[in-house]
C-alpha positions in Angstrom: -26.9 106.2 -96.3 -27.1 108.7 -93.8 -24.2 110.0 -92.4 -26.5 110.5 -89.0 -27.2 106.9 -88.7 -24.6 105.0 -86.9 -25.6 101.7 -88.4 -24.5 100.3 -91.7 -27.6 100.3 -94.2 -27.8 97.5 -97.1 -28.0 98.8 -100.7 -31.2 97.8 -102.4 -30.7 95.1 -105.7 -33.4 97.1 -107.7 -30.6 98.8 -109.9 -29.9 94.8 -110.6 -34.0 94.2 -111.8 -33.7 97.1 -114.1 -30.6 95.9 -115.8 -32.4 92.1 -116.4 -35.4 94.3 -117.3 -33.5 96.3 -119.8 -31.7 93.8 -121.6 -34.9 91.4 -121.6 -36.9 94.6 -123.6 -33.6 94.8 -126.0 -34.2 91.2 -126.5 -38.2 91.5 -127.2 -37.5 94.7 -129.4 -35.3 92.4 -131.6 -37.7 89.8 -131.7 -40.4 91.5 -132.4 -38.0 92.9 -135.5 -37.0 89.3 -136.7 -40.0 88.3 -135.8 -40.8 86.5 -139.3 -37.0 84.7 -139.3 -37.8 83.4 -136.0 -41.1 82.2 -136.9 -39.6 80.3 -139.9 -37.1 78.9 -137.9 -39.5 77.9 -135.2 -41.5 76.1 -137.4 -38.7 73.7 -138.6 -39.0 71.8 -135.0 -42.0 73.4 -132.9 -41.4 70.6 -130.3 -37.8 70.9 -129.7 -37.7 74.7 -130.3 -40.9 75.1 -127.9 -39.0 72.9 -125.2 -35.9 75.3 -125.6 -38.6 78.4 -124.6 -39.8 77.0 -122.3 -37.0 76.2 -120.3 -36.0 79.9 -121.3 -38.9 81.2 -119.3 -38.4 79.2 -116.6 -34.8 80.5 -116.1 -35.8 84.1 -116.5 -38.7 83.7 -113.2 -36.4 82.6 -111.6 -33.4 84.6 -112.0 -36.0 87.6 -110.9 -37.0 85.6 -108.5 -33.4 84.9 -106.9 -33.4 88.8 -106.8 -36.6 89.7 -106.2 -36.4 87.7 -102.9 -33.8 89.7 -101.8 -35.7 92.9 -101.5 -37.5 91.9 -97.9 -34.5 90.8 -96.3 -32.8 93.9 -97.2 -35.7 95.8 -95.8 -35.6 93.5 -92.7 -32.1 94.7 -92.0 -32.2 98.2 -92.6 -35.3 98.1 -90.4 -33.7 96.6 -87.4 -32.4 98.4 -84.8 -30.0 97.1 -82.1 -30.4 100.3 -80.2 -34.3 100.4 -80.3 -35.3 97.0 -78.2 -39.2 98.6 -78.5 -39.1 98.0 -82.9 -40.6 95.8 -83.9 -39.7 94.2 -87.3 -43.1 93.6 -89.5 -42.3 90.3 -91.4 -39.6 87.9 -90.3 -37.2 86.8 -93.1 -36.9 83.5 -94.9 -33.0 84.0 -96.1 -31.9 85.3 -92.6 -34.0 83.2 -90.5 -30.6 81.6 -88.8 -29.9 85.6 -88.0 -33.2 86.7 -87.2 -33.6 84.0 -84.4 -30.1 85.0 -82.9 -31.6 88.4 -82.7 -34.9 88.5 -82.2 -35.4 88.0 -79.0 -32.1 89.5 -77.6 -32.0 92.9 -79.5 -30.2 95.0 -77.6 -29.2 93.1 -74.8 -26.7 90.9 -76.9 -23.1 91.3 -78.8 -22.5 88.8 -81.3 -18.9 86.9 -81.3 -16.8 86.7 -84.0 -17.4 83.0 -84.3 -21.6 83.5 -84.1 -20.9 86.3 -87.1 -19.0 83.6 -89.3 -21.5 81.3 -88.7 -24.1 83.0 -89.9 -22.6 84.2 -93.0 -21.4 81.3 -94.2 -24.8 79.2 -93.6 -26.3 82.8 -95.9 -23.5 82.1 -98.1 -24.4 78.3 -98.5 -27.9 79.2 -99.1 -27.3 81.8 -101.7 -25.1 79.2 -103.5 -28.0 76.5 -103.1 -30.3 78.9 -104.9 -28.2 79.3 -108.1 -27.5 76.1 -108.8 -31.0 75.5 -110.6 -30.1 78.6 -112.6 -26.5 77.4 -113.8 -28.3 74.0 -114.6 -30.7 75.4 -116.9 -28.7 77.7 -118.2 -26.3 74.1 -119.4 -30.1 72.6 -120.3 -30.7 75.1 -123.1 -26.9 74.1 -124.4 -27.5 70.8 -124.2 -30.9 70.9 -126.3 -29.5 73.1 -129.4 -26.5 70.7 -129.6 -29.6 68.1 -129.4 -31.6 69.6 -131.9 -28.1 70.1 -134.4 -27.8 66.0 -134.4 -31.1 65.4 -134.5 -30.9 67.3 -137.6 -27.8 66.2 -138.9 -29.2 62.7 -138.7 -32.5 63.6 -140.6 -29.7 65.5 -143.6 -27.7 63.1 -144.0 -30.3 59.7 -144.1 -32.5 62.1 -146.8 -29.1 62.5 -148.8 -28.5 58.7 -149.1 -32.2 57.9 -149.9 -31.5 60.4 -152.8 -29.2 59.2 -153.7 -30.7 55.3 -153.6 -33.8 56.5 -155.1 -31.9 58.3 -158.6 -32.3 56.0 -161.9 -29.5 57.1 -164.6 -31.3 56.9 -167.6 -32.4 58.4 -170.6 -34.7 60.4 -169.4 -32.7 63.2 -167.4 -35.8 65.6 -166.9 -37.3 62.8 -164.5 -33.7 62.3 -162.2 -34.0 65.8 -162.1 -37.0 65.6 -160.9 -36.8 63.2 -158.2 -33.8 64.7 -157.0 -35.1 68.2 -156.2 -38.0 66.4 -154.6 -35.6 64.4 -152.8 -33.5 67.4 -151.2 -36.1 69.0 -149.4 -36.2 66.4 -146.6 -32.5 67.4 -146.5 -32.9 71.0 -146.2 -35.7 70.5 -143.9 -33.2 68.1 -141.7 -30.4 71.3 -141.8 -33.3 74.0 -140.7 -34.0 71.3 -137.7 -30.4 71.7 -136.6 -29.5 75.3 -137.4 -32.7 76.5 -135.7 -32.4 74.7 -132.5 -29.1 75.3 -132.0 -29.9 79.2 -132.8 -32.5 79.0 -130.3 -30.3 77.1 -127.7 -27.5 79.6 -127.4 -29.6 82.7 -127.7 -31.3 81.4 -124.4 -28.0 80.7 -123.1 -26.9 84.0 -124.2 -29.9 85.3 -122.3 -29.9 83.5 -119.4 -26.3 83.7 -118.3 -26.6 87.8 -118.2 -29.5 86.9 -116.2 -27.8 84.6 -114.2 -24.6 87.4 -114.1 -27.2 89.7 -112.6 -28.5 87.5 -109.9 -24.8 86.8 -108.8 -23.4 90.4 -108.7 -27.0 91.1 -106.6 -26.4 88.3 -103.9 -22.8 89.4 -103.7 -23.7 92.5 -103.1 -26.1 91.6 -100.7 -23.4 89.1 -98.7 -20.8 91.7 -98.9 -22.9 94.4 -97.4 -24.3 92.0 -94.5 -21.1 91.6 -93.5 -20.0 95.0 -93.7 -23.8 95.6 -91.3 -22.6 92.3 -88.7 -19.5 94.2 -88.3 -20.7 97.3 -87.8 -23.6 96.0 -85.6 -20.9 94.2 -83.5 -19.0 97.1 -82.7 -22.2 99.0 -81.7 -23.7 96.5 -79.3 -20.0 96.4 -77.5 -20.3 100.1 -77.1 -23.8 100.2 -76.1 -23.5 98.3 -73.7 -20.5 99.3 -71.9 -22.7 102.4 -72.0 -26.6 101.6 -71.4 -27.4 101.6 -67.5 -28.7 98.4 -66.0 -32.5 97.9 -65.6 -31.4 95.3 -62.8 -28.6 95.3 -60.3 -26.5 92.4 -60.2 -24.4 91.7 -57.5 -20.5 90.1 -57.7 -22.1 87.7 -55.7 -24.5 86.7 -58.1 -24.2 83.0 -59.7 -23.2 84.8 -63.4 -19.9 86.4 -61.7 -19.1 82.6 -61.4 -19.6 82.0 -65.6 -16.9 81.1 -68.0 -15.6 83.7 -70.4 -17.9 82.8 -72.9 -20.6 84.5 -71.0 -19.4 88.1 -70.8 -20.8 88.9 -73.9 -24.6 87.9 -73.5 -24.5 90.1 -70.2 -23.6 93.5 -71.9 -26.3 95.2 -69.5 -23.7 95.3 -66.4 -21.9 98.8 -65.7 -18.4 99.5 -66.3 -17.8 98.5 -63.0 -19.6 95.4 -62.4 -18.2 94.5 -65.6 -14.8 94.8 -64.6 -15.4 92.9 -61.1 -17.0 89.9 -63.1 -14.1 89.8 -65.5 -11.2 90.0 -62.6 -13.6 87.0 -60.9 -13.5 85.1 -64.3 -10.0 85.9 -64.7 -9.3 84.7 -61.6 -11.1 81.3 -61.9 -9.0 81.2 -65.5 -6.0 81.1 -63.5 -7.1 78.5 -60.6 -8.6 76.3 -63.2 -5.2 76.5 -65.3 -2.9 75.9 -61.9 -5.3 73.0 -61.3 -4.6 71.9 -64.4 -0.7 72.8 -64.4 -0.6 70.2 -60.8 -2.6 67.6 -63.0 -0.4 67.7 -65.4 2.7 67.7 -63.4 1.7 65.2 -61.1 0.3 62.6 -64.3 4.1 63.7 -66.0 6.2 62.5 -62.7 4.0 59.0 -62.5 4.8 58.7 -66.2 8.7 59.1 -65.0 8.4 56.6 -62.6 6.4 53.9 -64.7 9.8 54.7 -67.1 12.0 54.8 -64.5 10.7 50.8 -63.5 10.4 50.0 -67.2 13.9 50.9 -67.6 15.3 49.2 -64.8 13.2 45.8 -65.7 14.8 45.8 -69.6 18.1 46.5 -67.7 17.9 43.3 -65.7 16.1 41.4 -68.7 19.5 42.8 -70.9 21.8 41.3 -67.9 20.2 38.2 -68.1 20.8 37.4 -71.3 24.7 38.5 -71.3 24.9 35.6 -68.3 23.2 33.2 -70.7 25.1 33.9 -73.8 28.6 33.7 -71.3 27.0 30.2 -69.7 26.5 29.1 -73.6 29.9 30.4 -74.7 31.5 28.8 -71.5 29.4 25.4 -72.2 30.6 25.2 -75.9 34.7 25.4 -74.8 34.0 22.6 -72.1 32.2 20.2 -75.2 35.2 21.1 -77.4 37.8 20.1 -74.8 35.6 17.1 -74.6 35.7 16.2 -77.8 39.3 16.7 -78.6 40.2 14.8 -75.4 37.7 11.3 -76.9 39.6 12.1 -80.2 43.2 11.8 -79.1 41.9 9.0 -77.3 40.0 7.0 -80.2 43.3 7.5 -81.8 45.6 6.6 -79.3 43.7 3.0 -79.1 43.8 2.2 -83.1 47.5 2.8 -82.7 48.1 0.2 -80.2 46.6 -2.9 -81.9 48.2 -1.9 -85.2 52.0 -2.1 -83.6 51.1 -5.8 -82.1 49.6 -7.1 -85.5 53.2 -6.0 -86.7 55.1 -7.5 -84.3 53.6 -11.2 -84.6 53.7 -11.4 -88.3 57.6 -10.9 -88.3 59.1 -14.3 -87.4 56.6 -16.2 -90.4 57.7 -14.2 -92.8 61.0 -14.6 -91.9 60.3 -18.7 -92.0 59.2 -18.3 -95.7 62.1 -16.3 -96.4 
């Protein structure tokens, strides 16, 4: 980058295409030297094997394609200029099309919040992760179809062995079991190239596709880090640029944007250092009206809560008072029905007395008689 530029250039993800480029010509040199070997083993199972490369190649366009698609929105960036309003940017990107649409039509007559900046990064950092996921899945795909292709041919071995072994007649003639057993193993051995080959072939791809897949990573994260490290740097320029640019317009205090919330002060970066100052004392000022507004509110909402309290209070109070005078009236009611009854049962008890002590006194004079 050049230390004359004041703006924050992204690195180019070439030096990432000419590692994957590198490692892919190791791979062909190898190849091409075990070139018969892999031909052998291909040949054990050309429709499983030839599913395996094909998913290989697959994965490979489009892990240069993840980083290949890169490359214009890095030029798109380095090519805008938040100074130069007159660019104008040749191809608009796909990648930072949320960006581009902020900026395109404000450059250089806009700052970008915080907020905006985090916004935008983390729906580029959502898309960057959308585009890998195909690459993680087939890089699993090409594990999943050697560990296919080993019990597939695990199967095949071992149903071979027992029809060998079914098929042998003990007998005199041991030439002939000899026979019919080495004519019975090759479907065996043919079952264990079946598994050893695909799996080979499964985890080579693998093997070759997550470096790929590394690659393409390490580029977008490059890519990420050093948009951020731009959005920062771009921020910080458009603040100063336009404390410092002269207006192409006047705009009086009077004017309806001296009257905007806060949010507003940084989409009008055009305003001098002193109209600037006069519209952030007027939204200052309407910060504090609305917030004393808001303080009465919320004083006023607080002392009709006391009062609603105050009466709810007062109304449990009496409720409470009421029910001490009914318990008393009960407690008083219950003595009254005891004296009552203790009064009927000295009665009832005073009258059974009475006839009892005439009873006695009648009888005596008969039994004297008898006597």
């Amino acid at each position: 980058m050049d230390a004359s530029d004041p703006f924050h250039k992204l690195s180019s993800p070439r030096i990432f295409l000419v590692r994957m480029f590198v490692f892919l010509l190791l791979g062909i040199a190898l190849a091409s030297v075990l070139h018969e070997q892999i031909w052998r083993a291909f040949l054990n199972n050309p429709g499983l094997n030839g599913v395996i490369f094909g998913v290989l190649l697959i994965g490979t366009i489009f892990a240069f394609r993840q980083v290949v698609r890169l490359l214009p929105e890095v030029e798109w960036v380095n090519s805008f200029r938040v100074a130069d309003p007159g660019l104008e940017v040749r191809r608009t990107p796909r990648l930072l099309a949320p960006m581009a649409s902020l900026l395109g039509d404000r450059v250089g007559r806009m700052s970008i919040s915080q907020a905006t900046m985090r916004g935008i990064l983390e729906s580029i950092g959502t898309r960057l992760d959308e585009a890998r996921d195909l690459l993680r899945y087939l890089t699993g795909l090409l594990i999943f179809l050697g560990l296919l292709g080993t019990f597939w041919g695990l199967l095949d071995t071992v149903s071979s062995i027992a029809g060998v072994i079914g098929a042998l007649d003990v007998g005199p003639e041991s030439a002939s079991v000899l026979e019919t057993m080495k004519t019975g193993l090759a479907a065996p051995l043919g079952g264990m190239g079946i598994a050893f080959s695909s799996s080979l072939f499964g985890l080579a791809g693998s093997l070759v596709l997550g470096f790929l897949d590394l690659q393409a990573g390490q580029a977008q994260n490059r890519f990420y880090t050093d948009l951020e490290d731009w959005l920062s740097t771009t921020v910080e320029d458009l603040s100063h640029e336009a404390q410092q640019r002269p207006r192409p317009v006047p705009v009086p205090p009077t004017h309806p944007a001296a009257a905007a919330p806060a949010a507003v002060v940084g989409s009008v970066g055009l305003l001098p250092p002193p109209d600037l100052a006069q519209l952030t004392e007027a939204v200052s000022r309407l910060d504090r009206t609305m917030t004393e507004a808001g303080s009465q509110r919320v004083t006023t909402a607080m002392a009709h809560l006391a009062e609603s309290l105050q009466g709810l209070v007062q109304h449990m109070r009496g409720e409470q008072q009421m029910v001490r005078d009914w318990v008393e009236a009960q407690a008083e009611q219950q003595k009254d029905i005891k004296k009552l009854l203790e009064r009927i049962a000295a009665q009832g008890a005073a009258q059974g007395a009475a006839p009892a002590a005439t009873q006695g006194a009648a009888s005596t004079p008969a039994d004297r008689e008898r006597a």
